[in-house]
LUMNUMI-544304 format. One record per residue (C-alpha): residue number from 1; x, y, z; residue in one letter. Coordinates in pm, 1 decimal. Example, Ala and Ser with C-alpha at 12.3 -4.5 7.8 and 13.67 -1.06 7.14 Angstrom:
BEGIN
REC   k        u        v        w r
REC   1   1230.0   -450.0    780.0 A
REC   2   1367.0   -106.0    714.0 S
***
This chain:
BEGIN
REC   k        u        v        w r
REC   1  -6176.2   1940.6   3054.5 X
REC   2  -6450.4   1783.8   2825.4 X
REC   3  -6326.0   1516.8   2600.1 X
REC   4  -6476.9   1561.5   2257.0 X
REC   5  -6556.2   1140.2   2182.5 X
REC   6  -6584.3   1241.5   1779.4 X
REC   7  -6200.5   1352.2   1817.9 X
REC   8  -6144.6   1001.0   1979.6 X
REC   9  -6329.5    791.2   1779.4 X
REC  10  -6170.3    987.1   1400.3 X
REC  11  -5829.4    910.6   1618.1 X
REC  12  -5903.7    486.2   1663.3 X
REC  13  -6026.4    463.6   1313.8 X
REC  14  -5697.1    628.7   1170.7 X
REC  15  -5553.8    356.3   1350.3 X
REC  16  -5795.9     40.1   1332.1 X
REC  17  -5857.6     57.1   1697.5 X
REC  18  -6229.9    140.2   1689.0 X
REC  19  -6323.0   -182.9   1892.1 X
REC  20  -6205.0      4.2   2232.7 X
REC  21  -6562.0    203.1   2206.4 X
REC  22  -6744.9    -96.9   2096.0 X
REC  23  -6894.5   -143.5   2447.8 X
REC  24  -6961.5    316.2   2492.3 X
REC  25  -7314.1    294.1   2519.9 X
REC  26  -7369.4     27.4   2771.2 X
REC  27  -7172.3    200.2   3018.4 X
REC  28  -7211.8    417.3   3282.9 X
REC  29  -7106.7    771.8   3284.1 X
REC  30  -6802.4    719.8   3557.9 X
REC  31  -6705.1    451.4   3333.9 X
REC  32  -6759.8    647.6   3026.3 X
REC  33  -6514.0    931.8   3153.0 X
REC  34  -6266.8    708.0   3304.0 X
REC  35  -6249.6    544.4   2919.3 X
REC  36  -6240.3    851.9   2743.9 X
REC  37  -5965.5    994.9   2963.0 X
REC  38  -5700.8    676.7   2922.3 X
REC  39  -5768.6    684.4   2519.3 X
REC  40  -5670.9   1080.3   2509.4 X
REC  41  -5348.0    998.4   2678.7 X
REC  42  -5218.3    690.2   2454.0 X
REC  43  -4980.4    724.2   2208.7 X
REC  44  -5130.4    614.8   1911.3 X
REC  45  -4858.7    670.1   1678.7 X
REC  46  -4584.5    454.9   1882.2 X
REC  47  -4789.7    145.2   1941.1 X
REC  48  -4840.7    155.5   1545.4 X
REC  49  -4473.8    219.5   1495.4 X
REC  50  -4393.8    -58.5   1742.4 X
REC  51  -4659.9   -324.3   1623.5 X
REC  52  -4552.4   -272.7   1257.7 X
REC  53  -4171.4   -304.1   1324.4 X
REC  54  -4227.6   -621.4   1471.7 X
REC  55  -4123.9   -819.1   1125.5 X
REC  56  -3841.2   -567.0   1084.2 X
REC  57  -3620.3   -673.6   1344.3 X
REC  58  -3265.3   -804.7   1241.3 X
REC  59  -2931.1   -850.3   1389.0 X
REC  60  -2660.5   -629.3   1220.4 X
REC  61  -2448.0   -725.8   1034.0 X
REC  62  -2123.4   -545.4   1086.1 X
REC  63  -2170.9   -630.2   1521.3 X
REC  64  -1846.9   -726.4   1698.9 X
REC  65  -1927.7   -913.8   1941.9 X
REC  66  -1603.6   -929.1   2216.4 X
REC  67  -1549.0   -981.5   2571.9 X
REC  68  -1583.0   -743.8   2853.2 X
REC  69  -1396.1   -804.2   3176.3 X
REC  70  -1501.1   -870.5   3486.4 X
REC  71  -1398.2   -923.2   3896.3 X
REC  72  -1477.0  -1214.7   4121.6 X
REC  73  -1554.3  -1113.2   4464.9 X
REC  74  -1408.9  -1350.0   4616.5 X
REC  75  -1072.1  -1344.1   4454.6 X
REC  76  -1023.0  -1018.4   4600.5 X
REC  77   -713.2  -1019.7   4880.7 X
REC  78   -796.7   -901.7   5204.4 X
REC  79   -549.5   -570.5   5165.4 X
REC  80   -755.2   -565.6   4790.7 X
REC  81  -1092.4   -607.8   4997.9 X
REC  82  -1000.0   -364.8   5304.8 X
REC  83   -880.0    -27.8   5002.8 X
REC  84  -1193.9    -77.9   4810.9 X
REC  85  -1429.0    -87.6   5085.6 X
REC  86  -1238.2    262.2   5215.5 X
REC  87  -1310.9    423.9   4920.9 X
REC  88  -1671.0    307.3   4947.4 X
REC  89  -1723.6    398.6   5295.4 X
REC  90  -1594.4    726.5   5233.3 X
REC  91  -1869.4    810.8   5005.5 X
REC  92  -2189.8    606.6   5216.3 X
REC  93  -2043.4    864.7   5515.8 X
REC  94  -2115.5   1166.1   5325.2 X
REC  95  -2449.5   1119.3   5278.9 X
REC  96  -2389.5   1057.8   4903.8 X
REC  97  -2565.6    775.5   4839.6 X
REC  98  -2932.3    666.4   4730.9 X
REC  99  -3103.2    368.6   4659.8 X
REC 100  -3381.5    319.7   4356.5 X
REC 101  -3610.6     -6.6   4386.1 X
REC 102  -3846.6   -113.4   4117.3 X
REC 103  -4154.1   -263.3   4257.3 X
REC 104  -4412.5   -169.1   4025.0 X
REC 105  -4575.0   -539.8   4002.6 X
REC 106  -4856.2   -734.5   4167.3 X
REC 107  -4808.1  -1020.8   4377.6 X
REC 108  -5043.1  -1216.3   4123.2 X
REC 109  -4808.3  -1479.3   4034.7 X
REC 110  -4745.8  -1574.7   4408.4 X
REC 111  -5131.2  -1571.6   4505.9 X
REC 112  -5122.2  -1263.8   4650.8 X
REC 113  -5358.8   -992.2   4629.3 X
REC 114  -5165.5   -599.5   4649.8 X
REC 115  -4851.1   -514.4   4545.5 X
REC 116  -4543.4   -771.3   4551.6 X
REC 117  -4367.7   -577.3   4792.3 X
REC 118  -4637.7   -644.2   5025.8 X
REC 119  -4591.9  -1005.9   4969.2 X
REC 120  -4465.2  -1150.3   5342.6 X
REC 121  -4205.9  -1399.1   5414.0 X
REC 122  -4245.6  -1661.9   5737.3 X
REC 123  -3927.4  -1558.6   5869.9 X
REC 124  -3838.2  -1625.6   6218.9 X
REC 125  -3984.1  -1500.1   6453.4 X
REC 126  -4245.5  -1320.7   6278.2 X
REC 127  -4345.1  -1279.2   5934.3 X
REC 128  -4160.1   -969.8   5706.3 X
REC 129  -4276.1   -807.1   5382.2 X
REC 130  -4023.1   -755.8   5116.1 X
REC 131  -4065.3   -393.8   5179.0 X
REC 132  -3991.2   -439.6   5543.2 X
REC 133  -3655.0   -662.7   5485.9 X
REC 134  -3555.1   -359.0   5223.2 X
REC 135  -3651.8   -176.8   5469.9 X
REC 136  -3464.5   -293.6   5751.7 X
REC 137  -3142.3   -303.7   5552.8 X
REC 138  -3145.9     77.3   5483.3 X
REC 139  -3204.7    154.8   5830.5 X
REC 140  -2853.9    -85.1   5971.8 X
REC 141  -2702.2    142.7   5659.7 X
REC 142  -2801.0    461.0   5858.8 X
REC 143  -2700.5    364.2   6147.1 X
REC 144  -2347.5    179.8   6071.6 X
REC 145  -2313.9    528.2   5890.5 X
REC 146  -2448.5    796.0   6042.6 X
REC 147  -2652.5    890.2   5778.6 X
REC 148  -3028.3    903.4   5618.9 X
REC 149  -3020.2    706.7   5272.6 X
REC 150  -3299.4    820.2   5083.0 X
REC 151  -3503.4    579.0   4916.0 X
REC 152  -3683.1    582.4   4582.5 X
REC 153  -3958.2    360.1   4529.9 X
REC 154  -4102.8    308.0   4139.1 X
REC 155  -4442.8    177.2   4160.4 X
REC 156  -4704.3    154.7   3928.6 X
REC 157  -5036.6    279.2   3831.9 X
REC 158  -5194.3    -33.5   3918.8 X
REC 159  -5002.4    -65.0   4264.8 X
REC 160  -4920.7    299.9   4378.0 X
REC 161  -5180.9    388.3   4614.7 X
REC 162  -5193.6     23.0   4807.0 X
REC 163  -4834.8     76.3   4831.6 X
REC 164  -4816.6    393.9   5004.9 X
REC 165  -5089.9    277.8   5210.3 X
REC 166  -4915.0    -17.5   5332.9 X
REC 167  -4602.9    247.4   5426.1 X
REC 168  -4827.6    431.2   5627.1 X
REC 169  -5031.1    142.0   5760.3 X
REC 170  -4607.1      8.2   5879.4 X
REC 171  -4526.6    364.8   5984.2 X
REC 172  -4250.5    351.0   5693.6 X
REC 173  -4056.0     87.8   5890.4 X
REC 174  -3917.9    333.0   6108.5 X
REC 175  -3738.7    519.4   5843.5 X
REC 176  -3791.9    900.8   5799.6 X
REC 177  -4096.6    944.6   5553.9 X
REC 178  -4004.9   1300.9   5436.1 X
REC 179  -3682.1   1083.9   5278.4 X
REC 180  -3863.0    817.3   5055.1 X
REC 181  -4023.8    909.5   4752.3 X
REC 182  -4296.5    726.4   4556.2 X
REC 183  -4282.2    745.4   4154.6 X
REC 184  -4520.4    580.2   3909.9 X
REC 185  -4351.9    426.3   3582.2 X
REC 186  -4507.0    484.9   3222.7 X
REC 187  -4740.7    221.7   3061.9 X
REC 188  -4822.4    101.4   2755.6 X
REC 189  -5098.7    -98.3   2583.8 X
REC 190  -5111.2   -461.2   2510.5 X
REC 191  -5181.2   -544.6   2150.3 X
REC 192  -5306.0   -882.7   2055.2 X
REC 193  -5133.0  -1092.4   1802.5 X
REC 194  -5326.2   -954.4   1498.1 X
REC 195  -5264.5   -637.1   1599.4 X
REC 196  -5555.9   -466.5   1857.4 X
REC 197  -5503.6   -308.1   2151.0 X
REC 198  -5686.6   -517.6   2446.7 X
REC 199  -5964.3   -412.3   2674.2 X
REC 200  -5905.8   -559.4   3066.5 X
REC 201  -6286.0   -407.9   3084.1 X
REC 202  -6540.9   -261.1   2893.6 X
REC 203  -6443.7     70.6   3009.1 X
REC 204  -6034.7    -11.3   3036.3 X
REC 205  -5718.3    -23.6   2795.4 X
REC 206  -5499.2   -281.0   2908.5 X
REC 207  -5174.2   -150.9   2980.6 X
REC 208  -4860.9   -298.9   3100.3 X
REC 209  -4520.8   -149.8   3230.2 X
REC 210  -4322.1    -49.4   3001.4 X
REC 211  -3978.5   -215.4   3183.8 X
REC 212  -3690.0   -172.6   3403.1 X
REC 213  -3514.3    108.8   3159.4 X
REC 214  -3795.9    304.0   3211.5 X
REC 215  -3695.7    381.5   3514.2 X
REC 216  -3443.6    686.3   3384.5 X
REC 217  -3769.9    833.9   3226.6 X
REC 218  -3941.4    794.3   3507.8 X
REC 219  -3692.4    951.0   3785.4 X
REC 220  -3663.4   1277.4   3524.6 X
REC 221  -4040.7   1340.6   3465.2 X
REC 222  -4109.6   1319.2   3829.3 X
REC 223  -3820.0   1596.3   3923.0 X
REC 224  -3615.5   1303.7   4140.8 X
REC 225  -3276.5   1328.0   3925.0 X
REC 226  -3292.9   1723.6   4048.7 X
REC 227  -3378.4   1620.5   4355.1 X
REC 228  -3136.7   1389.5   4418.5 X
REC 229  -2862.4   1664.4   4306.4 X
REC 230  -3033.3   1915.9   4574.8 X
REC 231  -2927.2   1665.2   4828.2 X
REC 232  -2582.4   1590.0   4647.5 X
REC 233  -2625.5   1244.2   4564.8 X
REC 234  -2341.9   1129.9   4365.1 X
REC 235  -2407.1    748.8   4324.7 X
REC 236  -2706.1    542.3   4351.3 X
REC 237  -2815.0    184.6   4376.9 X
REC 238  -3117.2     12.7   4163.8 X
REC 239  -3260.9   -313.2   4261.8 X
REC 240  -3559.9   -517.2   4206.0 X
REC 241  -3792.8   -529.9   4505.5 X
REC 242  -3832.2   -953.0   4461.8 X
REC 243  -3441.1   -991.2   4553.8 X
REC 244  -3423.9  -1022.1   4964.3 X
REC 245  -3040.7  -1106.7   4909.6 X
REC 246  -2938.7   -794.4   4767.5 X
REC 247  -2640.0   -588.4   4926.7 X
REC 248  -2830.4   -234.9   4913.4 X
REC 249  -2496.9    -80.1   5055.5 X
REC 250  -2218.5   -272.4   4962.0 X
REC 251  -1920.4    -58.3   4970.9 X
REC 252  -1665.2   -273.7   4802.3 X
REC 253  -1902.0   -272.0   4480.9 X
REC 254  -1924.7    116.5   4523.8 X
REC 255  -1570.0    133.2   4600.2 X
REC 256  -1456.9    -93.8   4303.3 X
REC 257  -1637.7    105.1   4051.6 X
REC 258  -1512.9    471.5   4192.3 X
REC 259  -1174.0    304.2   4185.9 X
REC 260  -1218.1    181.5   3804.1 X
REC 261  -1309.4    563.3   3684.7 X
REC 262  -1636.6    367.5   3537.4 X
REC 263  -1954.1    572.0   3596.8 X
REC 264  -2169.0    242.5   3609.0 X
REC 265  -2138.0   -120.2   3764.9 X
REC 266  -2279.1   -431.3   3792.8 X
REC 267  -2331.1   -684.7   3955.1 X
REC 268  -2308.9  -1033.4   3795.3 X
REC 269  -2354.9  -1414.2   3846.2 X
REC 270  -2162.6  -1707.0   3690.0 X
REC 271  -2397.4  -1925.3   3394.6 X
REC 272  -2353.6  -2229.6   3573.5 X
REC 273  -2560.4  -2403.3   3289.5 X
REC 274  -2414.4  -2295.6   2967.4 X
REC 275  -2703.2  -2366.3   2750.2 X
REC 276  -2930.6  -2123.6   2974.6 X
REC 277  -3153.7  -1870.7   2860.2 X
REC 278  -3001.2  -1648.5   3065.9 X
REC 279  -2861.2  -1346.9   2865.1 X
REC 280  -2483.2  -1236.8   2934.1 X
REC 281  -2274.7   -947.7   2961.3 X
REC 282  -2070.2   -854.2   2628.0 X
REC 283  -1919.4   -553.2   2404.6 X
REC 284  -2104.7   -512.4   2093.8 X
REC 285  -1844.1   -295.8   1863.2 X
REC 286  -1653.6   -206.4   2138.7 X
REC 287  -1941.1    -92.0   2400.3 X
REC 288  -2079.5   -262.3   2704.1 X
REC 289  -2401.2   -465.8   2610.1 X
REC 290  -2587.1   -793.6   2658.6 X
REC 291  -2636.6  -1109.1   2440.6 X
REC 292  -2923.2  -1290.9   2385.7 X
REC 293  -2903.2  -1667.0   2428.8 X
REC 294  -3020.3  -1705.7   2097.7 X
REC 295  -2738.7  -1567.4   1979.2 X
REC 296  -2449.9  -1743.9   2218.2 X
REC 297  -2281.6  -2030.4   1976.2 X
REC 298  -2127.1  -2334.9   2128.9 X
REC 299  -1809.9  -2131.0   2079.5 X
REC 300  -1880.9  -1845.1   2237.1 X
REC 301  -2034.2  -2023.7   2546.3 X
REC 302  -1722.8  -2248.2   2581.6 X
REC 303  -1451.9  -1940.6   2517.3 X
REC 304  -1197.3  -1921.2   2832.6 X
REC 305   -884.8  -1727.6   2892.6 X
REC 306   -639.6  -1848.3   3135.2 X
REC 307   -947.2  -2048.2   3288.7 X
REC 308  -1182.5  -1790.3   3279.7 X
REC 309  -1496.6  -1789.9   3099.8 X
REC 310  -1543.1  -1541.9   2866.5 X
REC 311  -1932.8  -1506.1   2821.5 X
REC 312  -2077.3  -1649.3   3115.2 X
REC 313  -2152.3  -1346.8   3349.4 X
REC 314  -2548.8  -1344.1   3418.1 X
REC 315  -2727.2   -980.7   3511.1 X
REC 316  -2894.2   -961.5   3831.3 X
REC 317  -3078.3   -622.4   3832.9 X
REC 318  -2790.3   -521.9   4052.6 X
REC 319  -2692.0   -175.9   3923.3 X
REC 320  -2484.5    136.5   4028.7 X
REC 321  -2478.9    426.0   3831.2 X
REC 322  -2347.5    728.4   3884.4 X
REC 323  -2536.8   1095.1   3897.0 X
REC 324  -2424.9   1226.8   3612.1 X
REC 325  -2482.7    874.0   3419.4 X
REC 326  -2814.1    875.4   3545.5 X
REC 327  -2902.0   1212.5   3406.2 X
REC 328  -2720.4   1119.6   3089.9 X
REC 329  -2985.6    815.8   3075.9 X
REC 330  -3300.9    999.5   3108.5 X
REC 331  -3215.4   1211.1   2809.0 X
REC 332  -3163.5    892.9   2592.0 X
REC 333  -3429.6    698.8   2429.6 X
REC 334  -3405.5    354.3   2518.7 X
REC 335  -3526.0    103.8   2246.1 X
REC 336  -3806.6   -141.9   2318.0 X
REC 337  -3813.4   -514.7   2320.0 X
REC 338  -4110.7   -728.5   2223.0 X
REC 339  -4227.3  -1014.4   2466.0 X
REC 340  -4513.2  -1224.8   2364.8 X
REC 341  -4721.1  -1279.4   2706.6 X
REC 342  -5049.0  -1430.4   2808.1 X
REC 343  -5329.5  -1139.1   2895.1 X
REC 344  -5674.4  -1161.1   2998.9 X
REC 345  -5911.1   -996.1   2772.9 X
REC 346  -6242.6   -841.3   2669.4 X
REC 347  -6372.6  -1043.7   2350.3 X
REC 348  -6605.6   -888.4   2058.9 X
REC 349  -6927.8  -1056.2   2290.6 X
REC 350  -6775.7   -857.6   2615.4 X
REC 351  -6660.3  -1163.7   2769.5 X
REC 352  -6365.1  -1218.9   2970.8 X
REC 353  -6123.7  -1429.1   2856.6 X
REC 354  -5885.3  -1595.1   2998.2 X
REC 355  -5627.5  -1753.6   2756.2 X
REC 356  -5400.3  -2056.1   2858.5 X
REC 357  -5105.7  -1986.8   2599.1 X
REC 358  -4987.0  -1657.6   2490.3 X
REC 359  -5200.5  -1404.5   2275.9 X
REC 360  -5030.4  -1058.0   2318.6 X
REC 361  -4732.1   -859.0   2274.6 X
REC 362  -4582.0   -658.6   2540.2 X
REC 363  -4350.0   -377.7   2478.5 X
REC 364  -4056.9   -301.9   2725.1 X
REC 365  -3699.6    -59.1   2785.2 X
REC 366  -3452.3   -278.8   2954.0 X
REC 367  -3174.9    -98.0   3159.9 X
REC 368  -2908.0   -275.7   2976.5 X
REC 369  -2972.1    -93.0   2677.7 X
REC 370  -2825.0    228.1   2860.4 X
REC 371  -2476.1     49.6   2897.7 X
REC 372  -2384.3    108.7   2571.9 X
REC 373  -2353.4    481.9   2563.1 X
REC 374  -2070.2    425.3   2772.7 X
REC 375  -1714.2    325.5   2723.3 X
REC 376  -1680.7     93.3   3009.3 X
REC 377  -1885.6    -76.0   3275.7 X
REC 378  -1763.4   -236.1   3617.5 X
REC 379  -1870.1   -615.9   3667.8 X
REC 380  -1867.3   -762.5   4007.1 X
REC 381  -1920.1  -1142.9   4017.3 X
REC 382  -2067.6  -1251.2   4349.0 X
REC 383  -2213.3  -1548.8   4481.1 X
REC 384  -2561.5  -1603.7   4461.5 X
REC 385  -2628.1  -1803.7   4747.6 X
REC 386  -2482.9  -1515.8   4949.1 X
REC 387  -2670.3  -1201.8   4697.3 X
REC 388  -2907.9  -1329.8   4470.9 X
REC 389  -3273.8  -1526.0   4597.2 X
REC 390  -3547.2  -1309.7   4386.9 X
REC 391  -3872.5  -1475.0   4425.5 X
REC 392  -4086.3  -1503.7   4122.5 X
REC 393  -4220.3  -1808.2   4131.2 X
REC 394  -4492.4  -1968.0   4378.7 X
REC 395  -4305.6  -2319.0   4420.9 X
REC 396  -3925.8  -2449.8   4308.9 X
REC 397  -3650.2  -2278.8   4177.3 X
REC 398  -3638.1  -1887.0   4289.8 X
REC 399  -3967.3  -1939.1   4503.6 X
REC 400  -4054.2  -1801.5   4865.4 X
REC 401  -3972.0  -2116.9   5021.6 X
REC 402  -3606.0  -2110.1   4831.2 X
REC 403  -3543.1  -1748.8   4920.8 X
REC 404  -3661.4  -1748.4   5261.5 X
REC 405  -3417.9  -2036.3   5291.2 X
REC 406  -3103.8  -1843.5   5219.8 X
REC 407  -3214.3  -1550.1   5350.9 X
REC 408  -3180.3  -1752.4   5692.4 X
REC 409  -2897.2  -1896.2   5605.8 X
REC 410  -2746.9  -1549.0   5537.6 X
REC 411  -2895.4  -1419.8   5898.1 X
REC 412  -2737.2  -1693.1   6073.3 X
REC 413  -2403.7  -1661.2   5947.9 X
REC 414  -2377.2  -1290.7   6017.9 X
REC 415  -2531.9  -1348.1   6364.8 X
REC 416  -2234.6  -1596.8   6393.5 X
***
């Protein structure tokens, strides 16, 4: 279908975005189109709602903020440990079970060119992509089980193709390819600090992801809730592709939260450093939530029961909903958070610019935001040098070299 460029350009100067066409003429026709096409699809009126709402945000002011419990893993008796895992193996045995993993980024950040799940560890005695180690995981699942986990894989727009190409290139690891799906997250532009959208190129909007809690959005528009029901699927897993220590199967979660009547769980670590960053898990007027550190006072950071610290559970991206909660969250529109990031650009001379401090706003869903629409939510403290090494940074702290460390570790001890 022909795109009518006078509809386009009345469309940016409603909305003070008339510099995206400032480079029309000098390109090429393929460019031209591909231009045209991305502009038709953006929604105009929610970047404008979102960029002028930035000012408007405020805490309110009648917010409870009160504790939500949780369960230590390893406080758990062995009779405690053996009932829960029952109840979990029950349900991984009847083929109930799926497994989501978001892995819609690039590999950037690490020096890697493709997508991050491409990225490889050195990991003896040859060298494993984080795909492959997902990979491998599912496929002990199957076969301690007897059964054929189907796996869900949100990529992006930037990173969809090379990642289906690098599943056939690896044969899909073995696993049966008719049971993993590939699903492409929504985007949305980056605006600049004064309030344009950016051009990567002269004939491209740049767009970003628009977060984890996109990913209920995501599962519904491309039919995969449905699906999932055709193949009765009653509880599912979502992880992040960048955490190799992640139990993808681990029946004692599953079993704790079937046992606790809660239709979502998660898993948690302890805020070892109370003056963190790190957001923790709360209730907010009653309802499961998160808290910003911004917002976590010297008494709330330091509040204990009996010993136990009140506000000090840390979110991995270690989630377990249930069907019907993952339906419920694809009908619910999840608010969006503002990051300010740094972007390369396209300047008014048609340069490319590449800034050293931040000059952008992002816009993103987080899954957390989904917790409060229901009453309760099961918390599983674990121990992160035994479930928690996500790699996103090149050197130090959460860095191949630190996950590929306790990934051994891990390996060693179960070999033992």
């Amino acid at each position: 279908m022909e795109i009518d460029i006078d509809s386009i350009q009345k469309k940016l100067n409603k909305y003070n975005q008339g510099h995206l066409l400032n480079f029309f003429e000098e390109l090429n026709t393929l460019q031209k189109k591909q231009l045209l096409q991305q502009l038709n699809t953006l929604d105009f009126d929610l970047i404008n709602n979102l960029y002028s709402n930035l000012k408007g945000f405020s805490i309110p002011s009648d917010e409870v903020i009160s504790p939500l419990d949780y369960y230590i893993k390893e406080d758990f008796s062995d009779e405690e440990k053996s009932e829960l895992i029952d109840i979990g193996e029950s349900i991984l045995k009847q083929n109930a079970y799926a497994i989501v993993t978001m892995a819609g980024g690039q590999g950037t950040r690490l020096g890697h060119k493709g997508p991050k799940g491409t990225f490889e560890l050195n990991l003896y005695p040859e060298k494993k992509s984080l795909f492959e180690i997902l990979a491998i995981k599912i496929t002990e699942a199957n076969e301690k089980y007897q059964i054929n986990i189907p796996w869900y894989i949100m990529t992006s727009e930037e990173n969809n193709a090379d990642t289906i190409a690098f599943f056939d290139k690896k044969n899909y690891f073995g696993l049966n390819k008719d049971n993993i799906f590939f699903f492409t997250q929504n985007h949305l532009p980056l605006i600049s600090f004064d309030g344009n959208i950016l051009l990567s190129e002269p004939y491209r909007v740049q767009e970003g992801s628009n977060g984890n809690g996109d990913i209920f959005e995501s599962l519904y528009n491309n039919n995969l809730i449905e699906i999932m029901k055709q193949k009765n699927i009653k509880w599912i897993f979502i992880s992040g592709i960048d955490n190799i220590l992640a139990d993808i199967s681990d029946p004692l979660f599953l079993g704790l939260t079937v046992n606790n009547n809660t239709q979502i769980g998660s898993k948690t670590i302890f805020k070892t450093d109370a003056y963190s960053k790190d957001w923790v898990f709360c209730r907010k007027n009653g309802k499961p939530s998160m808290l910003g550190y911004e917002r976590i006072t010297e008494e709330l950071t330091n509040a204990k029961i009996n010993d136990k610290y009140l506000y000090r559970e840390i979110n991995i991206l270690c989630h377990i909903f249930s069907i019907n909660a993952l339906e419920k969250c694809s009908k619910i529109d999840l608010p969006y958070h503002m990051a300010s990031k740094k972007n390369i650009y396209i300047n008014d001379e048609g340069m490319k610019i590449f800034p050293n401090k931040p000059n952008s706003y992002k816009f993103e869903k987080f899954i957390f935001d989904s917790f409060k629409f229901f009453d309760n939510i099961t918390l599983l403290r674990v121990n992160p040098e035994e479930e928690f090494a996500p790699i996103k940074n090149p050197e130090g702290v959460y860095s191949p070299m630190s996950a590929t460390k306790l990934y051994i570790k891990q390996q060693k001890n179960e070999n033992e």
